[in-house]
Structures are given as C-alpha cells and as structure tokens.
N, C-alpha and C positions, 0 to 999 in steps of 0.2 A: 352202332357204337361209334362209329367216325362223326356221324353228325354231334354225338355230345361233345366229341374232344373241340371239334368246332367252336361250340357254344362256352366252351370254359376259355380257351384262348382267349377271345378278348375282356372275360371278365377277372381271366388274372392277371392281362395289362392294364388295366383298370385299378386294381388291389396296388399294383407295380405304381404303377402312377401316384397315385392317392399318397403311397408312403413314402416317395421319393421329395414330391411335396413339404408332408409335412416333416420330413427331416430337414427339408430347406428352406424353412418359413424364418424369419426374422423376427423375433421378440419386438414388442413396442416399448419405446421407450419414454417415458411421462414425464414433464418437466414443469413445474408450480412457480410459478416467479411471484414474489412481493416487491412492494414496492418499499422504498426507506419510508422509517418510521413507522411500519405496518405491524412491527414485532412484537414481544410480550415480553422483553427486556428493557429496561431501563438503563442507559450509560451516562453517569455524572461526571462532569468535566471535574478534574481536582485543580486544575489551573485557573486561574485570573485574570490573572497577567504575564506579561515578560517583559523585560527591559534592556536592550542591549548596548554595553559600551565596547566601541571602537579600539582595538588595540592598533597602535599606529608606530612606523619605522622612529629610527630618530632624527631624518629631515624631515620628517611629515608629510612625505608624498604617497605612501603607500599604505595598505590595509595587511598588518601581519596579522589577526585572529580579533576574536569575539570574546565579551565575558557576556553571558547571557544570563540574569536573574528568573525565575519562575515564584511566582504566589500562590495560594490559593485565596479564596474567596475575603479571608479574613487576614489577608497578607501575610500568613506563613509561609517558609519557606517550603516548598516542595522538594521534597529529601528521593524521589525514586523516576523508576521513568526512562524516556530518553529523551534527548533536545536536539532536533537536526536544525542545522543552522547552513543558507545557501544565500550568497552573494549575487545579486543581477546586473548585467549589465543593463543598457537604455533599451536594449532587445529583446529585456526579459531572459537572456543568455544565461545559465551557469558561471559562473567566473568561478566562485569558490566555494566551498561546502566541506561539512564537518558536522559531527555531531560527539556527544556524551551523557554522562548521568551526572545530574547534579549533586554536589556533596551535601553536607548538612548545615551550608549556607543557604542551598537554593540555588547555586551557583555554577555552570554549566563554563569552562575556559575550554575555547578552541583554539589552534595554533594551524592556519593554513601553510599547507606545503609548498604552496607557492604567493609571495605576497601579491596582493591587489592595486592597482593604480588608482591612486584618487585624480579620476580626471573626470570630465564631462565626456559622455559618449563613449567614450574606450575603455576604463573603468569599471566600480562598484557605485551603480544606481539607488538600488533600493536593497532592502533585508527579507527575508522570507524566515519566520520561526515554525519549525511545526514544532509540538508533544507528543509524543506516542505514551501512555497511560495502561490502564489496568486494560485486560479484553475481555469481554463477557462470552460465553458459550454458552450452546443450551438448544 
C-alpha cells in the first residue's frame, strides 16, 4: 500500500503543475496592420481651396488674426468643418494658431491672443491651413 501512495505523489505534482500553468499562461495577442489607402472606404475631400487674408495692427507691424476662405471643388463656399490655422516662424516654430467653423460665407475669422511680428526671422514666416471634414467609420 505505501508503494502506491508513492506512485500517486508525483503524479499529483504533476496534475499541480499542469494547472498552475495553465492558470498562468498569457493569452496572445494578434495585431493586422494596413497600410494607407489599403481600406474599403472612400474619403472625398469637400475642400479646394483656401485663401488667407492677413489681418494686421494699425502701424503695420504686426499679425492680429486670419480670415481664412474655404471652396469646394466648384468654388462654393464650404459652410461646416473646422479650419485650424498656425503661424511659423523661419524655424517652422508655432508663433500662432487658432482655428473655427466657417459661416455661411466660407469664411473662418481668427483673432490671435497674442499679435505676431512681421519681421524676418523672429516673426510670422509662412501659414499652415489644415480642414478637418466629415470622418468615415466602418
């Protein structure tokens, strides 16, 4: 009789083991990447264009805000949306940024919180417009 108890000892540290295991096993985890434009949604740009005029102090040295125009294809006005609009300096730097919704001109007015220097190098460089539009899901 002692020799069976023997023989089960290590086959219920075995059983012990086995389920200690698989209580401790780690799920895998599957990850599918595509790449852009790999998808089976279509996104139509509603914009064309944009056109931005300068709004400027009243010596002329500085940048108080944007009026930013949006089209679409057929030069209407783009009525929805948002328009962010960011000032660079020669560093490709932030200086200034703002965004809104166009009204029912097409017409997106920013007002920066702090004005910009029209100067070379220290200043407002270049304009940066982005659209943000309809999103598709799916």
């Amino acid at each position: 009789m002692r020799s069976n108890k023997k023989r089960l000892i290590p086959l219920a540290l075995a059983l012990v083991l086995a389920m200690v295991g698989a209580a401790l096993a780690v799920p895998q985890i599957s990850v599918t990447i595509q790449n852009l434009g790999q998808g089976s949604k279509t996104i139509t740009s509603t914009v064309n264009a944009a056109s931005v005029d300068f709004t400027v102090s009243s010596d002329g040295t500085q940048i108080t805000g944007v009026k930013v125009k949006v089209v679409d294809q057929n030069d209407n006005p783009v009525t929805s949306g948002t328009v962010y609009v960011q000032l660079l300096d020669s560093g490709n730097n932030v200086v200034a940024s703002g965004s809104g919704s166009p009204d029912s001109n097409g017409i997106v007015t920013i007002t920066f919180s702090s004005p910009v220097d029209i100067q070379a190098n220290t200043g407002a460089y270049s304009v940066a417009v982005t659209y943000q539009g309809s999103s598709v899901t799916g």
